[in-house]
PAZAPA-4460 file (N, C-alpha, C; in steps of 0.05 Angstrom, whole numbers, plus 32768, in hexadecimal, padded with zeros to 4 digits):
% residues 229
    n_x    n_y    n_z   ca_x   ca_y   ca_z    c_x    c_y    c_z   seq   type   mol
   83F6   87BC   7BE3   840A   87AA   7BD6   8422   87BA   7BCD     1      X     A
   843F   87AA   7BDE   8450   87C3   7BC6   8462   87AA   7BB0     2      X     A
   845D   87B4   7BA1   846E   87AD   7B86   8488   87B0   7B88     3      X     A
   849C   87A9   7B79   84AE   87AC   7B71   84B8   87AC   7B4F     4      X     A
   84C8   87C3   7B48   84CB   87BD   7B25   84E3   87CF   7B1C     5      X     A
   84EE   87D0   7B05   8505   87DF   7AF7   84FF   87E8   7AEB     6      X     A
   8507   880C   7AE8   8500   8819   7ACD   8521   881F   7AC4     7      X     A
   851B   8818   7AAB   853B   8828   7AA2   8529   8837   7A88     8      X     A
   853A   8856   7A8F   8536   886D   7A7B   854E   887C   7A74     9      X     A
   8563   8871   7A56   8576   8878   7A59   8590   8877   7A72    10      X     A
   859D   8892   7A7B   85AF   887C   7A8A   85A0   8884   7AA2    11      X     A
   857F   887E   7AAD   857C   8885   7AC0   856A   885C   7AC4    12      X     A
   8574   8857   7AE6   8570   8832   7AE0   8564   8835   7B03    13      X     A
   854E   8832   7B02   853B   8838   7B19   8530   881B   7B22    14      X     A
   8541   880A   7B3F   852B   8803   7B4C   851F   8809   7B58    15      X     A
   84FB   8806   7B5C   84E7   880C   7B6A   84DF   87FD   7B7C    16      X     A
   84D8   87FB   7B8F   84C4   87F5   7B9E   84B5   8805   7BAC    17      X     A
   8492   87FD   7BA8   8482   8819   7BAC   845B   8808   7BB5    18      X     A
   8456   8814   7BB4   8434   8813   7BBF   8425   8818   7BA6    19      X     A
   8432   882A   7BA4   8424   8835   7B86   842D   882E   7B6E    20      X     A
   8416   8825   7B62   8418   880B   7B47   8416   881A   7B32    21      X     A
   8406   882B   7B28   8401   883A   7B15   8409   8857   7B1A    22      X     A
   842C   8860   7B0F   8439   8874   7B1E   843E   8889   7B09    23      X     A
   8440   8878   7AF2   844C   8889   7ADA   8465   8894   7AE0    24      X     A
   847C   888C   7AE9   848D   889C   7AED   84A4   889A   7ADA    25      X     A
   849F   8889   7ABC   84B0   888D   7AA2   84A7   88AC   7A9A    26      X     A
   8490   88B2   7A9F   848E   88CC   7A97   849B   88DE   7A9C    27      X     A
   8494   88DA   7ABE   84A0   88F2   7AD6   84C4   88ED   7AC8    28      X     A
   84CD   88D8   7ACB   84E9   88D3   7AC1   84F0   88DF   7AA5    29      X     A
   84DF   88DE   7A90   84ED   88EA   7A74   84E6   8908   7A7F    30      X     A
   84D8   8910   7A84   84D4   8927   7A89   84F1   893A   7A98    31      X     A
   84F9   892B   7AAC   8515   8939   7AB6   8525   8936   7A9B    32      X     A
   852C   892A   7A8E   8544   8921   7A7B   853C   893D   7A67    33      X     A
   8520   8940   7A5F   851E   8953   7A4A   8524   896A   7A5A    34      X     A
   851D   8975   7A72   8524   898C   7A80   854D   898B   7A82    35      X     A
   8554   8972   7A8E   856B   8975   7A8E   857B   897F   7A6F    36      X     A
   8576   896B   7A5C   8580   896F   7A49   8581   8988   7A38    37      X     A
   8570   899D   7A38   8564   89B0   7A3A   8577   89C4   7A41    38      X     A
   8579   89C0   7A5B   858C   89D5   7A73   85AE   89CE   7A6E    39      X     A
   85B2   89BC   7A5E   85D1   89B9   7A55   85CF   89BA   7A3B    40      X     A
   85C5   89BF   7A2C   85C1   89CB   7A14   85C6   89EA   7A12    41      X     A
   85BA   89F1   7A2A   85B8   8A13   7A30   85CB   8A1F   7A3A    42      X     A
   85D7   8A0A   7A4E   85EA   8A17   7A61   8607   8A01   7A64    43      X     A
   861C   8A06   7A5B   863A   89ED   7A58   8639   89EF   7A77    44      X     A
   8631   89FF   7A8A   8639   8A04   7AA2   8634   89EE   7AB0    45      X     A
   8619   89E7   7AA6   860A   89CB   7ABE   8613   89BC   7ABE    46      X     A
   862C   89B0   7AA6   8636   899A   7AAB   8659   899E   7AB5    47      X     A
   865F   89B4   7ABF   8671   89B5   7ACC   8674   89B2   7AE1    48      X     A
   8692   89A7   7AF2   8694   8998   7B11   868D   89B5   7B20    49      X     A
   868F   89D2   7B18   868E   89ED   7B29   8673   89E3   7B2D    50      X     A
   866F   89F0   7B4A   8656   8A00   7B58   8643   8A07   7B3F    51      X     A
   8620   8A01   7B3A   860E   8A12   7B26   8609   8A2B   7B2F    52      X     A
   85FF   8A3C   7B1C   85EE   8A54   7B28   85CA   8A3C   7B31    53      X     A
   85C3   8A45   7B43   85A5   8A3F   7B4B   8595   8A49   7B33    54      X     A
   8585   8A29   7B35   8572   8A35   7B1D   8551   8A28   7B22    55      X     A
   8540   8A35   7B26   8526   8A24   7B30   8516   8A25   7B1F    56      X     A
   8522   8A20   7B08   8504   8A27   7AEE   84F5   8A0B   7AED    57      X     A
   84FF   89F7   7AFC   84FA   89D5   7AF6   84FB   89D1   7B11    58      X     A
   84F1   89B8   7B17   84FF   89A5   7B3E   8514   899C   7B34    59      X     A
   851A   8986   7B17   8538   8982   7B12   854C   8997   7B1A    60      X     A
   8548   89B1   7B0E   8560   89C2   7B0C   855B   89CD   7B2A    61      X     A
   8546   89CC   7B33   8545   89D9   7B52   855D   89CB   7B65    62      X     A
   8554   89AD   7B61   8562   89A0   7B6E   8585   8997   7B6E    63      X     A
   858C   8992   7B57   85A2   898E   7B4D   85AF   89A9   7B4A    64      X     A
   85A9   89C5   7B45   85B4   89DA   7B4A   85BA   89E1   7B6B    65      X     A
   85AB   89DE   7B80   85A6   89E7   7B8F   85BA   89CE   7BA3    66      X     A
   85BB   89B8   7B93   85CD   8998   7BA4   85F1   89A8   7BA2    67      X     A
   85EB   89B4   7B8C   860A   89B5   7B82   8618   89C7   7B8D    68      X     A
   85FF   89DE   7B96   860E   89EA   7BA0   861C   89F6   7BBF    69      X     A
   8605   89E5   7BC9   8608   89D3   7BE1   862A   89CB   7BE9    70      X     A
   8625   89B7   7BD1   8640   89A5   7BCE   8659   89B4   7BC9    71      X     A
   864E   89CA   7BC2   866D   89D1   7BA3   866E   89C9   7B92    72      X     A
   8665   89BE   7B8E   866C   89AC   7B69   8659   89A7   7B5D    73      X     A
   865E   899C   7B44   864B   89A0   7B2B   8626   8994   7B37    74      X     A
   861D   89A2   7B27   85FE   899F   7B2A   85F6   897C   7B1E    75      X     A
   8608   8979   7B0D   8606   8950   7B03   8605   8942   7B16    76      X     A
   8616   894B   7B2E   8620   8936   7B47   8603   892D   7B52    77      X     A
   85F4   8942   7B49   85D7   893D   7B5C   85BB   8930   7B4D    78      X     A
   85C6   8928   7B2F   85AB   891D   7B15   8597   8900   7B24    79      X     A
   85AA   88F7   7B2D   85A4   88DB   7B31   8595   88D9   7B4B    80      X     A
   859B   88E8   7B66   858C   88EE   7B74   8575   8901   7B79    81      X     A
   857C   8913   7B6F   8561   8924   7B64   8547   890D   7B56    82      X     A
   854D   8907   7B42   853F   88EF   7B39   852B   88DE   7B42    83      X     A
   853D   88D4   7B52   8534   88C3   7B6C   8520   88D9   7B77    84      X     A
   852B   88EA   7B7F   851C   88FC   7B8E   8501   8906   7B83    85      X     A
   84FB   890D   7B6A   84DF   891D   7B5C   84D3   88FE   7B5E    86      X     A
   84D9   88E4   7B55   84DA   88D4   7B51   84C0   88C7   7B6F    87      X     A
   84D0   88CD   7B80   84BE   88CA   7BA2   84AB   88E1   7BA7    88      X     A
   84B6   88F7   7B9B   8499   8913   7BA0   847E   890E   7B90    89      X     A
   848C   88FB   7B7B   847C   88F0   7B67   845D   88E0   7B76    90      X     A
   8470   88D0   7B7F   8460   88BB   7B89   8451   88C1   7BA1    91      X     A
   845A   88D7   7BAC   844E   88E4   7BC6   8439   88F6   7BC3    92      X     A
   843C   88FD   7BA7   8420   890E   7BA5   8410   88F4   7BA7    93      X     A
   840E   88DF   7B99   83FF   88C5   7B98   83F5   88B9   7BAB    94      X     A
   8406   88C2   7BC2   83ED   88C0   7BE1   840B   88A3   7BED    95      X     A
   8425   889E   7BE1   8434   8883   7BE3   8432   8880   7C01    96      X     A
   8434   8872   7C0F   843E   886C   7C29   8456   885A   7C2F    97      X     A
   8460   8854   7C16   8476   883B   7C17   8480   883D   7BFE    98      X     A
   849A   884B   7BF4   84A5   8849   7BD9   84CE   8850   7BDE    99      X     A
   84D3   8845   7BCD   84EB   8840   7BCE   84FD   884A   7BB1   100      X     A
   850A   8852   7BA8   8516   8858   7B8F   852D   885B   7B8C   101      X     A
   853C   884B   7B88   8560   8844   7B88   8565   8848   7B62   102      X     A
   857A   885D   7B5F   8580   8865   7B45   859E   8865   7B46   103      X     A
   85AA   884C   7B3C   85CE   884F   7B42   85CF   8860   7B5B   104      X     A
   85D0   8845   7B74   85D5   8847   7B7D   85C9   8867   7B94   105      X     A
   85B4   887C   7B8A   85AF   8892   7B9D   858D   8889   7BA3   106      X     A
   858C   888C   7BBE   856A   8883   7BC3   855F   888F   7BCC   107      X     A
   8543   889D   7BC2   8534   88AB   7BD1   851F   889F   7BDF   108      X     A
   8514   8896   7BF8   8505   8888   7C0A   84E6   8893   7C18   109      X     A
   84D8   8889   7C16   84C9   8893   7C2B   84AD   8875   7C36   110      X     A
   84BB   8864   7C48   84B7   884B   7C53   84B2   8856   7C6B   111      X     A
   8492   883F   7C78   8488   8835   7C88   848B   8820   7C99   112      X     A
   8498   880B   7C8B   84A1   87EF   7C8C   84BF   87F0   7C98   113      X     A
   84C8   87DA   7CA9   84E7   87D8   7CA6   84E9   87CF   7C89   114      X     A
   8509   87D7   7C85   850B   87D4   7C6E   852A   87D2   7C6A   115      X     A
   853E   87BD   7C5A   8556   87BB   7C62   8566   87D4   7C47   116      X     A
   857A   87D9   7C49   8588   87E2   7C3A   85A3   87DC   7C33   117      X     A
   85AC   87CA   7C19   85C4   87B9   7C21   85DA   87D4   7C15   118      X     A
   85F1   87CD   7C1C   8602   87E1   7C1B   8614   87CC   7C02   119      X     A
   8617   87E3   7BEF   8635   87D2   7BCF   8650   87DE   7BD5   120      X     A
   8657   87DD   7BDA   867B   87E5   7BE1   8690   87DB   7BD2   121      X     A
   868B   87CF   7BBC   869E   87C4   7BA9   86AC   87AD   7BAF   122      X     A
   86C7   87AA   7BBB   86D1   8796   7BC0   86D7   8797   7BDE   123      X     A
   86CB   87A8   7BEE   86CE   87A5   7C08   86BD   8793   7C11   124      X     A
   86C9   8784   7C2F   86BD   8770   7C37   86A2   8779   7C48   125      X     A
   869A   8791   7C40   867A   8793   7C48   8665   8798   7C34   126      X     A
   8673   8792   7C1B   8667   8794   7C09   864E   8774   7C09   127      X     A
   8633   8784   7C0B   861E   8770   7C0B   8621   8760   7C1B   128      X     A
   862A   8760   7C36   8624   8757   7C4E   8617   8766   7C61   129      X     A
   8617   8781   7C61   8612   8793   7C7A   85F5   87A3   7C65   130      X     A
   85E6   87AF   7C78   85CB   87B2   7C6C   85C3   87CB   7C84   131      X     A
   85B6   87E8   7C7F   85A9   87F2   7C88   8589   87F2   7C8C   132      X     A
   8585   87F1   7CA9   856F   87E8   7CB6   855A   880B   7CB1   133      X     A
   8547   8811   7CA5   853F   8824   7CA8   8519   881C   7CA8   134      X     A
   850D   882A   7CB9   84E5   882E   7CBB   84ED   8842   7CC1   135      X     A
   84D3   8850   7CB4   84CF   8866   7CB7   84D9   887D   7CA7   136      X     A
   84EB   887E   7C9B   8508   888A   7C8F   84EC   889A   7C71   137      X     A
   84FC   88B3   7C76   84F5   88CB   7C5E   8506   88D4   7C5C   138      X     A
   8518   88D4   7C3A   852F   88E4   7C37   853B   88D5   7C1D   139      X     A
   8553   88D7   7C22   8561   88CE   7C09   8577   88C3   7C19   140      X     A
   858D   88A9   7C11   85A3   8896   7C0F   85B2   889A   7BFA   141      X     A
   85C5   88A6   7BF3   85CB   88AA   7BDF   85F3   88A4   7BDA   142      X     A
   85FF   888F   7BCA   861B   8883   7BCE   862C   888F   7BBB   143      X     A
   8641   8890   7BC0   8659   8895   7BA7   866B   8885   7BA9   144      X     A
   8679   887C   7B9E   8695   8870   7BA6   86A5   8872   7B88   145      X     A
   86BF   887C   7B95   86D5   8874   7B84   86E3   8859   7B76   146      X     A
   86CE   884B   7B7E   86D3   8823   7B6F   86C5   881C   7B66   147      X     A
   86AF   8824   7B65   8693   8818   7B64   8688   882B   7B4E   148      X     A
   8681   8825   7B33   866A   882B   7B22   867D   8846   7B12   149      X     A
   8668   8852   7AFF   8671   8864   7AE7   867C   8882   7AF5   150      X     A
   8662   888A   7B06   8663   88A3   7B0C   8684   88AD   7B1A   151      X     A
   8687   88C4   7B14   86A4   88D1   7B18   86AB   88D7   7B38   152      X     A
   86B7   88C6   7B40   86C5   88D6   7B5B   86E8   88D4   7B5C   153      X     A
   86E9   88E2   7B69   8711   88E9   7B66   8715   88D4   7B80   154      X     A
   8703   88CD   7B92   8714   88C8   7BAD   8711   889E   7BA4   155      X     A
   8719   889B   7BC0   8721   8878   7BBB   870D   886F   7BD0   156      X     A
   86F6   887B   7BD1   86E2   8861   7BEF   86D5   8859   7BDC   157      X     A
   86D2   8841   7BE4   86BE   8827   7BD9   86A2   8831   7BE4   158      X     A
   869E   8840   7BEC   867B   8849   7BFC   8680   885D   7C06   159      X     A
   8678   8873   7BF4   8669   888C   7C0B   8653   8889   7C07   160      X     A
   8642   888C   7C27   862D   888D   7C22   861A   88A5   7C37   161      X     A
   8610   88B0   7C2F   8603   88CA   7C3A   85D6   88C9   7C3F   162      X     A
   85DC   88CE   7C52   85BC   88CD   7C5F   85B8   88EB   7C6A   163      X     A
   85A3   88ED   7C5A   858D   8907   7C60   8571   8906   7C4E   164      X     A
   8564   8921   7C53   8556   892A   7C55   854A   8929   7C33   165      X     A
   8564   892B   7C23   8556   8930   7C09   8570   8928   7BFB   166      X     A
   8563   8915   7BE6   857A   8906   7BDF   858C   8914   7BC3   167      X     A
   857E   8927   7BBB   858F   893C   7BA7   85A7   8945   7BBA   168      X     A
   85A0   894C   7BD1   85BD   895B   7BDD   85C4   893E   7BE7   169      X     A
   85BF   892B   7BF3   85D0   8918   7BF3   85E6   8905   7BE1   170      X     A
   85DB   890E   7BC1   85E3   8908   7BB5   85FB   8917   7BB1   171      X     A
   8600   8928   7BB2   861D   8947   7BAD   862A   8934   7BBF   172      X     A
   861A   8939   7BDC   8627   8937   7BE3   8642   8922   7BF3   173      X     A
   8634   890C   7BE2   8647   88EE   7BE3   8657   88F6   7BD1   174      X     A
   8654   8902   7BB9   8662   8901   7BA5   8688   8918   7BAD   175      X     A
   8678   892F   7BC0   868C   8940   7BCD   869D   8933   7BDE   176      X     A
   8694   891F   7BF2   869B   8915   7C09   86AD   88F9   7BFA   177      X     A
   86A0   88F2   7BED   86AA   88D7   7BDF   86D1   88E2   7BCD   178      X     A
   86CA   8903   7BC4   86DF   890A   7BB5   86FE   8909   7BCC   179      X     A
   86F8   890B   7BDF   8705   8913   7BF5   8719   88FA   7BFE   180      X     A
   8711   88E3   7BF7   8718   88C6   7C03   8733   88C0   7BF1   181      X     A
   873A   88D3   7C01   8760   88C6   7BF6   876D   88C7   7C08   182      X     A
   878C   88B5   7C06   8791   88AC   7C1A   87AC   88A0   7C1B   183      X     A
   87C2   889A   7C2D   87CC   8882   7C26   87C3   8865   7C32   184      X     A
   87B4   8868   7C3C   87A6   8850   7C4B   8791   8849   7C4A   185      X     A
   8779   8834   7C57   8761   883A   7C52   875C   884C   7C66   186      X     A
   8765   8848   7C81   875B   8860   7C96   875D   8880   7C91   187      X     A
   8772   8881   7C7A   8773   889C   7C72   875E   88A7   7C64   188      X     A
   8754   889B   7C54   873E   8899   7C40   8731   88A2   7C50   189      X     A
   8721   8885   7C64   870A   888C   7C71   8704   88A7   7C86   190      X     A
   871F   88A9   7C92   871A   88C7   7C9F   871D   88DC   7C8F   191      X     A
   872C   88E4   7C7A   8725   88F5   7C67   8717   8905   7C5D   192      X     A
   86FB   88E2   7C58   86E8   88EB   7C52   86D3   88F2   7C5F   193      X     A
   86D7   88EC   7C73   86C4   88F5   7C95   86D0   890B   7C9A   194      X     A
   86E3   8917   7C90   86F0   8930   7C95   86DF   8945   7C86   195      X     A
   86DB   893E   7C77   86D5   8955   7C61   86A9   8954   7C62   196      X     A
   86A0   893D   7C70   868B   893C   7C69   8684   8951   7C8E   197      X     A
   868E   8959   7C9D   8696   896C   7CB5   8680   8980   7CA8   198      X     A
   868A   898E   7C97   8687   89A4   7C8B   8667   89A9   7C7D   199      X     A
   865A   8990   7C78   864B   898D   7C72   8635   8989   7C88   200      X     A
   862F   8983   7CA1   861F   8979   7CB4   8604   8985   7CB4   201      X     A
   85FF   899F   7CA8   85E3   89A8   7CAF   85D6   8996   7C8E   202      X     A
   85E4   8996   7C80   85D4   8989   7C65   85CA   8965   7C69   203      X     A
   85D9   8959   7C79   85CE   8934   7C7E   85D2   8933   7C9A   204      X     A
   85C1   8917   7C9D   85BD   8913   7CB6   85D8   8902   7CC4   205      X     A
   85E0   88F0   7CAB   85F8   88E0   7CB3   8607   88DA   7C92   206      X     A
   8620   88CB   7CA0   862D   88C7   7C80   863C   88A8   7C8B   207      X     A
   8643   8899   7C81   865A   887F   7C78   8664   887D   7C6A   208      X     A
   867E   887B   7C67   869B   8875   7C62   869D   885C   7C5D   209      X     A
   86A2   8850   7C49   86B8   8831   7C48   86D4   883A   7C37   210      X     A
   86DD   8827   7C3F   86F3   881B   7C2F   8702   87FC   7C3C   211      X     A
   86FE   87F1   7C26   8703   87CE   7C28   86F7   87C9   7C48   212      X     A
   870D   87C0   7C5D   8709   87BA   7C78   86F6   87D1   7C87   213      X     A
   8705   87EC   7C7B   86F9   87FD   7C98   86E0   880F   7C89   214      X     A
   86D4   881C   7CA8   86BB   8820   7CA7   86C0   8836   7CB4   215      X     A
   86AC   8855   7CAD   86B5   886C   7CC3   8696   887E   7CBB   216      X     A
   8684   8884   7CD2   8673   888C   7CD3   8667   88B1   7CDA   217      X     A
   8660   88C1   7CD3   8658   88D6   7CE1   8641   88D5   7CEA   218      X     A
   8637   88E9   7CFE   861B   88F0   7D03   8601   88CE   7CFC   219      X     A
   85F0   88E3   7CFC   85DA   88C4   7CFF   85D6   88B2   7CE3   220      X     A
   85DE   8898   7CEB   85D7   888A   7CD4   85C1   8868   7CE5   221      X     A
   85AA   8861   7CD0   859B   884F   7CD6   85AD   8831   7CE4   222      X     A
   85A5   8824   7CEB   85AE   880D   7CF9   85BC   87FB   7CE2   223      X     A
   85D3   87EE   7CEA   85DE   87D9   7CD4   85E3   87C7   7CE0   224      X     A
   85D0   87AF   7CCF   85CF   879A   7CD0   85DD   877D   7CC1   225      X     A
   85E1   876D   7CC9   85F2   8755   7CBC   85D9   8745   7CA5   226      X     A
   85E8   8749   7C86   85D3   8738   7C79   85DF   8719   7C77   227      X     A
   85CF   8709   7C81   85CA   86EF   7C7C   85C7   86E4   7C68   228      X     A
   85DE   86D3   7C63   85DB   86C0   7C46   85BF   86AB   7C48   229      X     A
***
């Protein structure tokens, strides 16, 4: 049977869908916050946009140190996907065969089932019409956009969105690729930011671009499909 449910723990707001009913993962979740909180207490560094020094005393700080620097930029860019991420190792020690974990917007996956994935783009006209088709899929989905929601980006796409392997570095790295989306146009934007995500190719498998009308893709991304009212 898989369930579906919300955890919110502070500003961390987790939908689930999973196999596994009895997961405990408020735990697994306060538990990063006290390690995080901890490591910016210790160090002003971690919450700066610079590159971290690597630090593997934790998987939080493994991950989010190690996303950032990937990326170039601050080790924060990567909290919410990392998350996601211990969040699914979590559940994998658990034996999951089907779990899902979307945290603002970054998702760490590991599905058996087709399974759709709708895409938020703010006020672009593919916002919640178009949907990624993914079975099979292990990794992380992870979005930024300059219109859409709290987190900080400098650039103007309504959707970056980045696919790989592990959704801590996918997380940087929307947030890097997403910084990039400026423009005087939308096409400027969108190649831009396909420009700069070049540089990145051995870290994801594929990336997407919006802004309002247009759409601009790299490398491999899952099938997109039309959602039906």
């Amino acid at each position: 049977m898989i369930k579906e449910e919300e955890i919110s723990i502070k500003s961390t707001h987790i939908y689930l869908k999973s196999d596994i009913v009895l997961h405990k993962l408020d735990d697994v979740i306060n538990k990063q916050y006290t390690i995080l909180e901890d490591k910016i207490a210790r160090d002003k560094n971690f919450t700066s946009y610079e590159a971290p020094e690597f630090d593997s005393t934790h998987r939080i700080l493994e991950l989010t140190t190690r996303a950032g620097r990937i990326a170039g930029i601050g080790a924060m860019s990567a909290v919410a996907g990392s998350i996601s991420q211990i969040c699914l190792e979590h559940l994998e020690s658990m034996g999951t065969r089907y779990s899902l974990i979307e945290n603002g917007g970054d998702i760490a996956l590991k599905v058996n089932k087709k399974t759709y994935i709708s895409v938020y783009a703010g006020e672009s006209p593919y916002s919640d019409k178009v949907a990624f088709k993914v079975k099979g899929y292990h990794g992380g989905i992870c979005t930024s956009s300059g219109s859409v929601g709290h987190s900080k980006s400098f650039g103007k796409t309504d959707a970056t969105i980045v696919f790989g392997r592990q959704a801590s570095i996918c997380d940087s790295l929307a947030t890097r690729i997403a910084n990039h989306g400026l423009g005087e146009d939308y096409d400027e934007i969108v190649n831009n930011s396909l420009e700069e995500a070049e540089g990145y190719r051995d870290y994801y498998d594929g990336v997407m671009v919006i802004k309002d009308d247009v759409m601009g893709k790299i490398g491999h991304i899952p099938p997109i499909v039309a959602i039906r009212d």
